[in-house]
C-alpha positions in Angstrom: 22.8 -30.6 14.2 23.4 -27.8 11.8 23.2 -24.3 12.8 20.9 -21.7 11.3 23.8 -20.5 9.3 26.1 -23.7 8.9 26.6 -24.8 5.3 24.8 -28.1 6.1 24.5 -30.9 3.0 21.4 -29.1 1.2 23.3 -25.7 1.2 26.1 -27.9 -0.4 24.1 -29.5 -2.7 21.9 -26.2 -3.7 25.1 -24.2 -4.7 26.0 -27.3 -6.2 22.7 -27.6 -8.5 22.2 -23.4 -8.7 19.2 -23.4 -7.1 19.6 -20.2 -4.7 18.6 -21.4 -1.9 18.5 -24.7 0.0 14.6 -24.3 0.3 14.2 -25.5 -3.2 14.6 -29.3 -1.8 11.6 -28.8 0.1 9.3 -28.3 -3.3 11.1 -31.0 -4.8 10.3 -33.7 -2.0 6.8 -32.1 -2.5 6.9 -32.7 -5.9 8.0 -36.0 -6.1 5.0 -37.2 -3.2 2.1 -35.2 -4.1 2.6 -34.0 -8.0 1.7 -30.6 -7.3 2.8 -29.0 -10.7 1.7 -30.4 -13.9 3.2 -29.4 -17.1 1.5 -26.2 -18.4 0.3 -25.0 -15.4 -0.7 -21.8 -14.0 1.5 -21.4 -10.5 1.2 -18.3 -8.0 4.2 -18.5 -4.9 3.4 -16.1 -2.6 6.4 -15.0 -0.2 8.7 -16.1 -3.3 12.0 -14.4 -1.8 14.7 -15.7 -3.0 13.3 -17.2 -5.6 14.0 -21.3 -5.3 10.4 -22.5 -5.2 10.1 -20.0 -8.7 13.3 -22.1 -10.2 11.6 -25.7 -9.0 7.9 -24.5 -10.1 9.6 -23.6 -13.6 11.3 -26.5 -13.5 7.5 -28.5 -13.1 6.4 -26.6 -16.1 8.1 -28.7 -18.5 9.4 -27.7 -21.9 9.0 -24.1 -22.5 6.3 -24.8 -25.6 4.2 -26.8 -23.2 2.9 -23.5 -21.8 2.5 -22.6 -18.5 3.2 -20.1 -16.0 4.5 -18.7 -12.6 3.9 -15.6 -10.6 5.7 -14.8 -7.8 4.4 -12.2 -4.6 7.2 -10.7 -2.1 6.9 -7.7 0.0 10.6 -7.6 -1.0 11.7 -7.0 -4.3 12.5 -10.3 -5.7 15.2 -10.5 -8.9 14.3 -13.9 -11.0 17.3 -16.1 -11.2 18.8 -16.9 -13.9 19.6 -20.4 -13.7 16.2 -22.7 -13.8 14.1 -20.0 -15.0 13.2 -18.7 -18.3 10.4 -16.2 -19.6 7.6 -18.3 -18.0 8.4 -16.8 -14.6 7.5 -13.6 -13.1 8.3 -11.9 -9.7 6.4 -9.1 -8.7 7.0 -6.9 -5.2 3.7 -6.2 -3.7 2.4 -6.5 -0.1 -0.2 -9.9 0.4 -1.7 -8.7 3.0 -3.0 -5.9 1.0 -3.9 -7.5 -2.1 -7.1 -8.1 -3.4 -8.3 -11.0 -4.9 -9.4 -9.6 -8.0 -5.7 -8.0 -8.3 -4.3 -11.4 -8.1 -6.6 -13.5 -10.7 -5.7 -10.6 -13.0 -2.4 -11.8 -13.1 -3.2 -15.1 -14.1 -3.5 -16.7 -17.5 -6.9 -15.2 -19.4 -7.4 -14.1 -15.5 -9.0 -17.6 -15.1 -7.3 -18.2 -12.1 -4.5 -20.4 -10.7 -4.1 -24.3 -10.6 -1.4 -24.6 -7.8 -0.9 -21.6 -5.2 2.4 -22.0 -3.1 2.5 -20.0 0.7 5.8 -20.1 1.6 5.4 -16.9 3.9 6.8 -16.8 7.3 7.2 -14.3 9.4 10.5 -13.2 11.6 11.3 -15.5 14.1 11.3 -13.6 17.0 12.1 -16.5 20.0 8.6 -15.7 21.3 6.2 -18.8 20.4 2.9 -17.5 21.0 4.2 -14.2 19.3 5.2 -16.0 15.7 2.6 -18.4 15.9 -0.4 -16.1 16.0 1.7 -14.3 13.0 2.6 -17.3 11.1 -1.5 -18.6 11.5 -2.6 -15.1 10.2 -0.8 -14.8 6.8 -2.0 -18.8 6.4 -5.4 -17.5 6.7 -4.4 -14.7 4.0 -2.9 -17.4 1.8 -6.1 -19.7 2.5 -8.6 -16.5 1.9 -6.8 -15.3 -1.3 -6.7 -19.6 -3.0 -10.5 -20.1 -2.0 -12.5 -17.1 -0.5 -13.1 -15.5 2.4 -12.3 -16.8 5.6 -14.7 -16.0 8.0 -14.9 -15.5 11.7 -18.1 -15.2 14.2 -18.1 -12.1 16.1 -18.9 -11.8 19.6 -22.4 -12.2 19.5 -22.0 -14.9 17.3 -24.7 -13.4 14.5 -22.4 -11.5 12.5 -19.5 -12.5 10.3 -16.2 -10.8 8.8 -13.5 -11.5 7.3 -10.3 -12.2 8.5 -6.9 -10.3 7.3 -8.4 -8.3 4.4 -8.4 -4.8 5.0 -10.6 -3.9 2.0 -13.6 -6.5 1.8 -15.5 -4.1 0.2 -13.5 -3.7 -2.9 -12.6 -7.0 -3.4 -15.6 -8.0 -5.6 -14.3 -11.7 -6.1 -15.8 -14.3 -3.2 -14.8 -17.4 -4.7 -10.8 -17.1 -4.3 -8.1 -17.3 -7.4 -7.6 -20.9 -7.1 -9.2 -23.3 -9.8 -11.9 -26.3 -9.4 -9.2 -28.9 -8.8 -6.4 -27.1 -8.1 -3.7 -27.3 -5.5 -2.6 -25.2 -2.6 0.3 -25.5 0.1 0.9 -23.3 3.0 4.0 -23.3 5.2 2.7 -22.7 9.1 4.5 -23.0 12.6 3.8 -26.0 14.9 1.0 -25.2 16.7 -2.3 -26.9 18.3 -3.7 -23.4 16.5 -2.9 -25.6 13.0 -5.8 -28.1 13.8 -8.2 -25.2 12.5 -6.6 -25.2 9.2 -6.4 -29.1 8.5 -10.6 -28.9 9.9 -11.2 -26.3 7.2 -8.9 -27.6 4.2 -10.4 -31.3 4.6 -14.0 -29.9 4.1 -12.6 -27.5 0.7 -10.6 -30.2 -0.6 -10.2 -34.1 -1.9 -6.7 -34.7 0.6 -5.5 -32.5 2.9 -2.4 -33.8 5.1 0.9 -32.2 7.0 4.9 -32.7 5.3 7.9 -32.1 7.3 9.8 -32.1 4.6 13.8 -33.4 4.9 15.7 -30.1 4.1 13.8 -28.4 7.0 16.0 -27.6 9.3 16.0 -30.0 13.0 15.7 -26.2 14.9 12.5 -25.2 12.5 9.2 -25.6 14.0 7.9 -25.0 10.2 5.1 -27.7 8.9 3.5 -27.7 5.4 -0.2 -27.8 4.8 -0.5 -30.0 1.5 -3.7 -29.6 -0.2 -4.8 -31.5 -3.1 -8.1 -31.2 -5.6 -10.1 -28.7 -4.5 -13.8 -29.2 -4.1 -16.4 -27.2 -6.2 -17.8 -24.7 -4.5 -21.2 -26.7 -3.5 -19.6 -29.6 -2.9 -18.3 -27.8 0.4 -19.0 -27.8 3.8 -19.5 -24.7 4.9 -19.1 -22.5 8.1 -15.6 -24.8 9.1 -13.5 -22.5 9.7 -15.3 -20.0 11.9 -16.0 -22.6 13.9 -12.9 -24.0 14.1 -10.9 -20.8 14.5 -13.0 -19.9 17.4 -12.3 -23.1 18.9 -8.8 -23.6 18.8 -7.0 -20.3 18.9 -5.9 -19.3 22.4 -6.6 -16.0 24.4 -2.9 -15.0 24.4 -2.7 -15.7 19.8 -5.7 -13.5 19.2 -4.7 -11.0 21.4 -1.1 -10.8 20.1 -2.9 -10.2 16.9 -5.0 -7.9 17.8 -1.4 -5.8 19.2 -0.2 -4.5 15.5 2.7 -6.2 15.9 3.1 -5.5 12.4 2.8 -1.7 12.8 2.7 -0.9 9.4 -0.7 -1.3 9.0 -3.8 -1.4 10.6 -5.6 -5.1 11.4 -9.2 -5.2 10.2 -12.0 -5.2 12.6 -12.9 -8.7 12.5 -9.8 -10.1 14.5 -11.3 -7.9 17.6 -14.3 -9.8 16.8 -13.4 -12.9 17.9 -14.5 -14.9 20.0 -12.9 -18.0 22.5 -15.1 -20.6 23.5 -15.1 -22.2 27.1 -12.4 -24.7 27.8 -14.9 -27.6 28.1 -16.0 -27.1 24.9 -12.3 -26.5 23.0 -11.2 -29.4 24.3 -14.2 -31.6 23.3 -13.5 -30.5 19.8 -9.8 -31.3 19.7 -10.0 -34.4 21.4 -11.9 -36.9 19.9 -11.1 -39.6 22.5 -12.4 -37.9 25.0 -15.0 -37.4 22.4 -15.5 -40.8 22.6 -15.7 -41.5 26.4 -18.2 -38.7 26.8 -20.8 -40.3 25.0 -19.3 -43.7 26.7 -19.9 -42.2 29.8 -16.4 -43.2 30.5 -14.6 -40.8 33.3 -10.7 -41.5 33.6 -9.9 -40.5 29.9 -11.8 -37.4 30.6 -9.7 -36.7 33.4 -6.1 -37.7 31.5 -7.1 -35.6 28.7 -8.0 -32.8 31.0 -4.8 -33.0 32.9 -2.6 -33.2 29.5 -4.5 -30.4 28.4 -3.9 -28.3 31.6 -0.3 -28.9 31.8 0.1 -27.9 28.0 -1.4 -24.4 29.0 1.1 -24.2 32.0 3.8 -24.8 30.2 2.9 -22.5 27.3 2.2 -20.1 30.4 5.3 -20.5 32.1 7.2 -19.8 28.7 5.7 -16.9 28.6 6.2 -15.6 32.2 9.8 -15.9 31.9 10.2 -14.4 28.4 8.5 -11.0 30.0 10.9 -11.5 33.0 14.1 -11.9 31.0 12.9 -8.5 29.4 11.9 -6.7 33.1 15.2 -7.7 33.6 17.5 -6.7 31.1 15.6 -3.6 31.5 16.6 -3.0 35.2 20.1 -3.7 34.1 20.5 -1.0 31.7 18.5 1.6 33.9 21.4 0.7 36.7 24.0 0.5 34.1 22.6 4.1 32.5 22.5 6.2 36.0 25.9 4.9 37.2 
């Protein structure tokens, strides 16, 4: 097993191909399986730092006189390679979780959008599971808000709704998302049982949804892709998924983390204190559709395997968690000790 360093065979063969990083093999398996990119069109990669998915989307594009764009978003500043590329590509450094939608369809061709939106954004890993995955499943939901509107969330009371990671809902005049009738989106999330929201909500908003592990990913990564193909026109959809969903599946211990500023840079909008957690009984209806099944049925020992399964997931995501805090109480005794001696 490679390390998270270790020149492993697709850091090899990246240097090899001058692609800059070994990433790029991930858009190409993705490529090859689901045809994302069609020649002469519009891309938008958000988190596009270093800059391999830019030299594989170019690459899509075709010939340079077929047309065609790509647009990338970092929060760092991003330098367009060289290799790959040519004047089709752009990187731009701007903060996504502060962009508005209408900012971002400005950028595309005659601002009529984008056919294929890329969300390779991830945040640090910081060792603490509940910690990255409630950060990981929020800038989805920004990646999934900016390609097809607002994401909303039920507040407490269950009567009003808001919107979920945009800080400025007022000025953002555009509701429908920057993501054409047809077009394709992909977002990169951490292994969660929080991810069952998303792949509710993307099967309702578009023709095929499904989840890629692609081969470069490293054995250590707990990094899934969300592959979404033909979006749906806006009528077509089913509305009011992902409320439901999110307020289903999300834990306690995610929304609170979220609701923590763990990015401290900025402030989280209201509506993440807004939501709300249903009871267990009901969460676990929803995600289980076997035990779906033997309700109706009337059937009693698959409700009680899928309620012990489901209890001793919790405990062990609980017990995770207890020791993480006591590794910290304890380092911190140590250096107190080792301070006053």
């Amino acid at each position: 097993m490679s390390g998270a360093g270790s020149p492993d065979f697709f850091c090899r063969e990246a240097q090899r191909l001058g692609y800059v990083a070994r990433s790029a093999f991930k858009l190409l398996q993705m490529q090859k399986q689901y045809k994302l990119i069609t020649p002469g069109a519009s891309v938008l990669d958000l988190g596009c730092a270093p800059g391999a998915w830019l030299q594989v989307a170019c690459q899509s594009l075709g010939p340079l006189e077929k047309g065609g764009s790509v647009i990338g978003i970092d929060i760092k500043k991003v330098k367009v390679p060289s290799s790959h590329c040519d004047s089709r590509v752009r990187a731009i450094c701007l903060d996504v979780m502060n962009l508005l939608r209408d900012q971002v369809k400005a950028m595309s061709p005659q601002e009529r959008g984008f056919s294929v939106i890329l969300s390779d954004m991830c945040p640090p890993v910081s060792g603490i599971t509940v910690k990255d995955t409630a950060l990981s499943c929020e800038l989805g939901a920004r990646a999934l808000s900016l390609a097809i509107g607002r994401v909303l969330l039920p507040n407490s009371a269950g009567d009003n709704i808001a919107e979920l990671s945009d800080n400025n809902t007022d000025a953002d005049t555009n509701e429908d998302g920057v993501l054409r009738q047809g077009g394709n989106l992909v977002i990169k999330l951490l292994e969660s049982e929080d991810n069952a929201a998303f792949l509710k909500f993307c099967k309702q908003r578009f023709a095929k949804a499904v989840w890629l592990r692609p081969k470069a990913t490293r054995s250590s990564s707990r990094e899934i892709y969300l592959i979404c193909q033909g979006r749906r026109a806006v009528g077509r959809c089913v509305h009011g998924g992902l409320q439901r969903a999110v307020a289903s599946h999300w834990s306690p211990t995610a929304i609170s983390l979220i609701k923590s500023s763990l990015y401290k840079r900025r402030a989280y909008p209201p509506a993440v204190s807004s939501l709300r957690v249903e009871s267990v009984q009901t969460m676990e209806v929803r995600m289980d559709e076997k035990w779906k099944l033997s309700r109706k049925r009337g059937g009693g020992e698959a409700k009680r395997r899928s309620t012990a399964e489901s209890l001793s997931r919790r405990c062990g995501s609980l017990v995770r968690e207890q020791r993480a805090k006591f590794y910290i109480m304890r380092r911190c005794v140590v250096m107190l000790l080792c301070w006053r001696d």
